[in-house]
N, C-alpha and C positions, 0 to 999 in steps of 0.2 A: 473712566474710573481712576479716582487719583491712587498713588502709589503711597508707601510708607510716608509718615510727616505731613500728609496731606499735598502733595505736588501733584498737579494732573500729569497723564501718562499722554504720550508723543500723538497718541491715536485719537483722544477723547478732539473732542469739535471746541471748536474756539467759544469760550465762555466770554467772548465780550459781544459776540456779535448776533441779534436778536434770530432765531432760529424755529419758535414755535408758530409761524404761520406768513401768509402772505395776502397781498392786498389788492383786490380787483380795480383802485383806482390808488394812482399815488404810490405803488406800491413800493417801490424804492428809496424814495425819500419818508417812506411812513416806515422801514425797514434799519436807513441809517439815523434818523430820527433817534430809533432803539437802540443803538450802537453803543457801547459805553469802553471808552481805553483805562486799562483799570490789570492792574498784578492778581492776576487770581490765586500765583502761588501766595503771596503775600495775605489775599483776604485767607485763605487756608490753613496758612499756620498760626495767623491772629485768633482764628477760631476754635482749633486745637488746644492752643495756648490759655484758651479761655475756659474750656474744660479742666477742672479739675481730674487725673485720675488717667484723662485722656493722653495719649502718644501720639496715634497718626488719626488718619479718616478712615474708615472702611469702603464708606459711599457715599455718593451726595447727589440729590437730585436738583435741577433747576428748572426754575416754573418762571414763565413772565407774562404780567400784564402788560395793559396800557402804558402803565405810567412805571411800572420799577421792573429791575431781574433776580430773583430771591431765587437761592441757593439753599437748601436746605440739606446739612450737614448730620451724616450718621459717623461717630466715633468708635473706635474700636473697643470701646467699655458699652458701647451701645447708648449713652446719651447722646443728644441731637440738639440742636440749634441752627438758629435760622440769621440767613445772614438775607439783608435789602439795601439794594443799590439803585439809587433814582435816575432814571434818564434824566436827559435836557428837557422833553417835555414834563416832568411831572410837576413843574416851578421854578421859581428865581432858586438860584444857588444859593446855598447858604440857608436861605430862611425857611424854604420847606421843609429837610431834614431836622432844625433846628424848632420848629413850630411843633411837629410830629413827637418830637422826645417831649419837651415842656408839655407840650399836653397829654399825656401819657402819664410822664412824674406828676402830673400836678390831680388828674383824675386819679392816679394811686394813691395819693396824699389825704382827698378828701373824699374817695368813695369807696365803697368794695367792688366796683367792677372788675372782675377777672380781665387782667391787661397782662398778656405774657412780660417777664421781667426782660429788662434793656441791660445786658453784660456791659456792651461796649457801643459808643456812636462818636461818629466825628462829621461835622458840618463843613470841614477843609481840604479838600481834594488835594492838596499838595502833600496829604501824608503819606504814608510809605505803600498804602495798597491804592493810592491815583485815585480816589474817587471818596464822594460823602458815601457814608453807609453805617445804619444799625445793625449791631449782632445782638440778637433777644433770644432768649428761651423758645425751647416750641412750645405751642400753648398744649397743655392736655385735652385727652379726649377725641374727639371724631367732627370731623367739619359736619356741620348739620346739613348740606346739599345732601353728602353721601348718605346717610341716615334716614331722612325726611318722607321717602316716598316708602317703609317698611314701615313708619310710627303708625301706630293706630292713632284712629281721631281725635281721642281722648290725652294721647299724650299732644299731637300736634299742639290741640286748644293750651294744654297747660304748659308747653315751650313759649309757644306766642307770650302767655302772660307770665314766663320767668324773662324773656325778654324786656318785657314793657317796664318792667319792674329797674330793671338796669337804666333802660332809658329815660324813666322816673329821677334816678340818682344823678343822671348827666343834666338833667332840664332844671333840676333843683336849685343848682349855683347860679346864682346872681352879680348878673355884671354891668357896668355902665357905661361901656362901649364895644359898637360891634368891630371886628377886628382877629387877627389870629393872634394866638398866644404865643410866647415866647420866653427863656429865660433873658433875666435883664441886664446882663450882659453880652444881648445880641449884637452882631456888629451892625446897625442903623442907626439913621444919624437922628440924637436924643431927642428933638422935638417931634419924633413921631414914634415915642413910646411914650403911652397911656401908664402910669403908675395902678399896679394892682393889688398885688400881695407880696409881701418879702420872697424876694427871687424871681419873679414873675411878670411880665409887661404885656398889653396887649399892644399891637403894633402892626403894620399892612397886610390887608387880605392876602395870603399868599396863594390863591388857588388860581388856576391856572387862567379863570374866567378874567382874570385881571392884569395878567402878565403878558408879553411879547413874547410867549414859550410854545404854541398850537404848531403843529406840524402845517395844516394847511390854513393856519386864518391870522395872517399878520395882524398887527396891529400899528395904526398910523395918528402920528401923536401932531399933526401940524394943526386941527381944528379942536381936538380935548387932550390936554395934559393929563399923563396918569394919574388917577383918583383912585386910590386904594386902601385910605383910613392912614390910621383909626381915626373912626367917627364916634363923637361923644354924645351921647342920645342927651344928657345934658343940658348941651351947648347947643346944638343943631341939628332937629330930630329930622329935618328933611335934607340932609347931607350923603345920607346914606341911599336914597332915592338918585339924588342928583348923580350922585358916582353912577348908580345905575344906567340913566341914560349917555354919561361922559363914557362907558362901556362902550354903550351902543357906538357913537359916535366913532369914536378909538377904531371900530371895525371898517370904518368905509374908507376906502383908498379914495385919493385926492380924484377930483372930477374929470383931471385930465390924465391921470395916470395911466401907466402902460401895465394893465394887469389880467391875467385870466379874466373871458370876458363868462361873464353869467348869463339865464338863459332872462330872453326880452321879457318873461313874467316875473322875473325875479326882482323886477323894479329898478329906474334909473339912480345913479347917486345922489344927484339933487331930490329923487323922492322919497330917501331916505333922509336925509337932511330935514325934509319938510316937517315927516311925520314925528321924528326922532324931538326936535324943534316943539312940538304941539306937545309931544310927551313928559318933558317935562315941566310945563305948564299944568300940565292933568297929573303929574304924582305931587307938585305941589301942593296940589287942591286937595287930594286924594290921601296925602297925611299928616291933613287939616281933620281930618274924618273919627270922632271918638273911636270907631269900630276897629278902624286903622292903628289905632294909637293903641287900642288895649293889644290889637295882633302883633306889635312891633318891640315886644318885651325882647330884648336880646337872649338870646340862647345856643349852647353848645353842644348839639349834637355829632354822632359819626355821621360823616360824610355817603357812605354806601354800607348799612345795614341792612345787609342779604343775607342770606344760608353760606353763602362762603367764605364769610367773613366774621362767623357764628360757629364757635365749636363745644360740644354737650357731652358726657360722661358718655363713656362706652357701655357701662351696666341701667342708667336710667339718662334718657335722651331730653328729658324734661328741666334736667339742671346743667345749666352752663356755664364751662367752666374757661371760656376764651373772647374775647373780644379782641380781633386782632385789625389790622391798616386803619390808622390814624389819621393818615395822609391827606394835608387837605382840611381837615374837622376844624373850622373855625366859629366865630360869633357873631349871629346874622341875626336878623329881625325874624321873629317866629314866622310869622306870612310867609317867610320863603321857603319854607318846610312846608305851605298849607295842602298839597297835594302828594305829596310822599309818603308812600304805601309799599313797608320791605316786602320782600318777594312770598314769600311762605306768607305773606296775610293779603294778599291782591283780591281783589274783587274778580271774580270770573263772571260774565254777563250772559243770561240766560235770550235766548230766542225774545222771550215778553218784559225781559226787563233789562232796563237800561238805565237802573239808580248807580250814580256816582257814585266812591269805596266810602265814602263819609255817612251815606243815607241806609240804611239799616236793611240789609236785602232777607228776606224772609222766607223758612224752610230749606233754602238747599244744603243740605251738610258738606258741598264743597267748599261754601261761603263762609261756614261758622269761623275759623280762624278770623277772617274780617273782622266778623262782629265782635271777636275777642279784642282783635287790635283796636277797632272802636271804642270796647270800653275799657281798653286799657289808658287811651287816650283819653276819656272822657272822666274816669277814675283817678289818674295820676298824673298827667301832665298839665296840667291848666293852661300853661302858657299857652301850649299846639292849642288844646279845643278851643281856646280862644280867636283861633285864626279861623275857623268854621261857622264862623259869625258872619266871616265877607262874602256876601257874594262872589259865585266863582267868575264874572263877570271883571271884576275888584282884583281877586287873586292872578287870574289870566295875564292883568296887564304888568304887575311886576314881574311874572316869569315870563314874558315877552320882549319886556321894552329895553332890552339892552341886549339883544339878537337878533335884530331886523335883516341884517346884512347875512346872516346863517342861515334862513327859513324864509326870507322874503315880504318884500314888502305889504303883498297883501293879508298876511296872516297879523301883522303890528294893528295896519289899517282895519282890519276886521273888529281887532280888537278895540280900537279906541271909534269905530261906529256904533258898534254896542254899547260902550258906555255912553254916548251920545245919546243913543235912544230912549236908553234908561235914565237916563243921569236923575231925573225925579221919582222917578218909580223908586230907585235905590235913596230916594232921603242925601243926595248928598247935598252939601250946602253952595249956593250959588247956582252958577251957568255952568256945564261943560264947554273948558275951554277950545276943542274940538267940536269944529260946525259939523252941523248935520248935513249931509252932503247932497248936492242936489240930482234930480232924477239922473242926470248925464253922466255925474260923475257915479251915480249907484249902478249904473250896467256897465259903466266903463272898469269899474272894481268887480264886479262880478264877474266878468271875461277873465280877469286876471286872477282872481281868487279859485275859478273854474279849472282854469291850465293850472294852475299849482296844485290842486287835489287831488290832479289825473297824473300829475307829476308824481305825487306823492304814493297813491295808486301802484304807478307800475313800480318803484324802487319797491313796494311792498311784496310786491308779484316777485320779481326779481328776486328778490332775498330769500323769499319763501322757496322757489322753484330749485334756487342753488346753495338752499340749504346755509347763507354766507349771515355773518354779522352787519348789521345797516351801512358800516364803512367798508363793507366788502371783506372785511377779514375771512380768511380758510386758514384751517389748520392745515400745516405742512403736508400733512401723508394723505390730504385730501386736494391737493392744488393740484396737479396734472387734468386728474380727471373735471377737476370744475372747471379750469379755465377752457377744455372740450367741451362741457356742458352752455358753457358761456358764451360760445362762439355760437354752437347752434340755434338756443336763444336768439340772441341778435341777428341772425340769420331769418328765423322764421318771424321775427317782426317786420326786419329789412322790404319782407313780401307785401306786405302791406302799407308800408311807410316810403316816402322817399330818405336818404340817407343823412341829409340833412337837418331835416326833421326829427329824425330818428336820434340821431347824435346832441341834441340840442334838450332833450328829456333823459338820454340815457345814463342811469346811476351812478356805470361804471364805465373806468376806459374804452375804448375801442379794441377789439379782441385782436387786432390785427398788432397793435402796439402792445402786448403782454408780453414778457416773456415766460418761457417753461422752467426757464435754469436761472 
């Protein structure tokens, strides 16, 4: 609890160092990863400072994600404000924080989205609180998580579409390259800022899919040099593809490297190389494709629109009055949105049905939000419903083909044998560049694509069982007791596995190397 002026008191826990939970695999390096050296008395009195009216702090609570450590400030007049501070993982220095505000300002300029106001930001970690970081307003109202499961249905449906309506206003603006926003006087070097609007540039992806910044997934630039825009739909509509597979690429450590070795179903590096190779031969081809081209209008959406990143009036939960984390929120090709369904509108699949969140599921009143998101999509955004136009076959391979080396080889290969099979079924024009494989190679994929599912299987089993987040995360005051849950787990597989075996599928560490403390 900090003291008068806002200075933490001698007992409070080190506010730089990540505190809310721990990690069944990596968990140290995903731990200092979150680390951040940084003046807290300094961001505290900036903050106070920033109050009008205000003196010292009363309280402050701190929350952290993945990617930032947000402090949330109560004043002694009882205003509040929110202070965000981005780790190393959450992007390139400089330009994340710097993308984040400019699109913020630039959606308050031309929209009414409820965007809490930005007091204070600096993208220079050399100023006096050691670290980038916005201080914003708290947004009014109540996070819709907490609210959501109280609403009646009626209000859910008409949250869903005071939502869409926002998202309407974000899909509206029209741009002619994909790329993250920035003010234009970002520091990057000028030929790779896009002129947009007075004050405004768009300029390289800064999301982290692009960066050398992932806690566990280097990136290795000796066979694709970083591709990360901006790309002028313009100039070269299949640029934006090509970076896609130069992603992929970027992922695979050199063939003779000395690195964490993956498990034998995970695919060798040369067959990633192959398949990576055939790929982008096939997105070539693939946006050549009208269907393609109408799906690939550039657009600005938020990055993660959930319930908790959605906050609604305390007296009527139907009107929203917060849109909050920006982070991230760049300008991509619609297609890459074409499966993204925010959480409060998900498809739940019944025992007899198993229609995809796009296809119209009928009678359950769990699903009606769905349908709502449906037509909210099919009423107001055009761009998105125009991605519903591809085959999910089509959509599959650009959310695949630049993660090969994450998921595995036979999940890319799966995908580019499907289009294989299809490729005339689907109207597309020419051959698939991708041969249709022969019967040897069809069971020899199929062993491999088999062990990956049972792979996939048990980290399901796993997660489910100990209650963890897919990267193993546990919250703090639940880690003793999981990492005993953990061990006896791995224990009662051990009985049935050889240990070699066992360790070669298993999700998480070995329980023998965790520590408790």
């Amino acid at each position: 609890m900090p003291l008068g002026g806002g200075i933490p008191s001698k007992e409070s826990p080190d506010p730089r160092i990540y505190s809310s939970g721990r990690w069944l695999r990596w968990d140290q390096l995903e731990r200092e990863s979150r680390y951040i050296e940084f003046s807290f008395a300094a961001l505290c009195k900036r903050a106070v400072e920033l109050c009008p009216g205000a003196i010292s702090i009363a309280s402050y609570e701190k929350k952290e994600g993945g990617y930032n450590k947000v402090f949330i400030f109560t004043m002694n007049n009882t205003s509040r404000v929110v202070a965000r501070l981005p780790t190393r993982i959450s992007g390139p220095p400089r330009l994340t924080t710097n993308s984040e505000v400019a699109t913020i300002k630039y959606l308050q300029s031309k929209t009414r989205i409820p965007i809490p106001k930005i007091l204070e930001w600096s993208d220079d970690s050399t100023n006096a609180i050691g670290s980038e970081y916005i201080i914003m307003e708290h947004a009014k109202g109540v996070q819709l998580h907490q609210i959501w499961p109280a609403m009646s249905l009626e209000q859910q449906i008409t949250c869903t579409g005071a939502v869409m309506k926002n998202v309407k206003q974000m899909a509206a603006i029209d741009f002619h390259a994909y790329g993250s926003l920035y003010f234009d006087n970002v520091d990057i070097d000028s030929a790779l800022k896009h002129s947009f609007t007075p004050g405004y540039v768009i300029g390289p992806h800064c999301g982290t899919t692009y960066w050398d910044c992932e806690t566990r997934e280097p990136k290795y630039y000796g066979s694709a040099k970083p591709n990360r825009g901006p790309f002028i739909t313009g100039f070269d509509p299949a640029a934006y593809c090509s970076a896609l597979i130069d992603i992929g690429v970027s992922r695979l450590p050199p063939v003779d490297a000395s690195v964490n070795e993956k498990s034998s179903y995970h695919g060798a590096v040369a067959e990633h190389i192959r398949l990576l190779t055939f790929g982008r031969d096939v997105a070539s081809k693939l946006i050549e494709d009208p269907r393609v081209q109408r799906a690939a209008a550039p657009i600005l959406l938020h990055q993660d629109l959930h319930k908790r990143n959605i906050f609604v009036s305390d007296e009527d939960p139907t009107i929203i009055t917060g849109i909050i984390d920006w982070q991230s929120s760049s300008i991509n090709p619609a297609f890459m949105h074409a499966n993204e369904v925010p959480d409060f509108a998900a498809y739940i699949p019944t025992p007899d049905d198993h229609s995809p969140s796009k296809d119209l599921p009928a009678g359950d009143n769990a699903n009606l939000c769905n349908q709502a998101f449906i037509a909210g999509v099919t009423l107001l955004v055009p761009k998105l419903y125009a991605t519903w136009e591809l085959d999910d076959d089509v959509a599959r391979f650009f959310e695949y083909c630049h993660r090969t080396y994450r998921d595995g080889a036979g999940i890319f290969r799966q995908v580019l044998m499907d289009l294989a099979h299809r490729w005339k079924e689907l109207a597309l024009a020419g051959s698939c560049p991708y041969p249709l494989p022969t019967p040897e190679e069809w069971l020899a994929h199929r062993e491999e694509y088999k062990a990956l599912e049972q792979a996939q299987e048990l980290k399901e089993f796993v997660t489910s069982r100990l209650n963890t987040a897919s990267d193993g995360w546990v919250p703090t005051n639940a880690w003793k007791e999981t990492i005993e849950d953990h061990k006896k787990l791995y224990d009662a597989f051990l009985q049935n596995m050889g240990e070699e075996d066992l360790r070669a599928v298993w999700p998480f560490d070995e329980p023998c190397s965790i520590l408790e403390v």
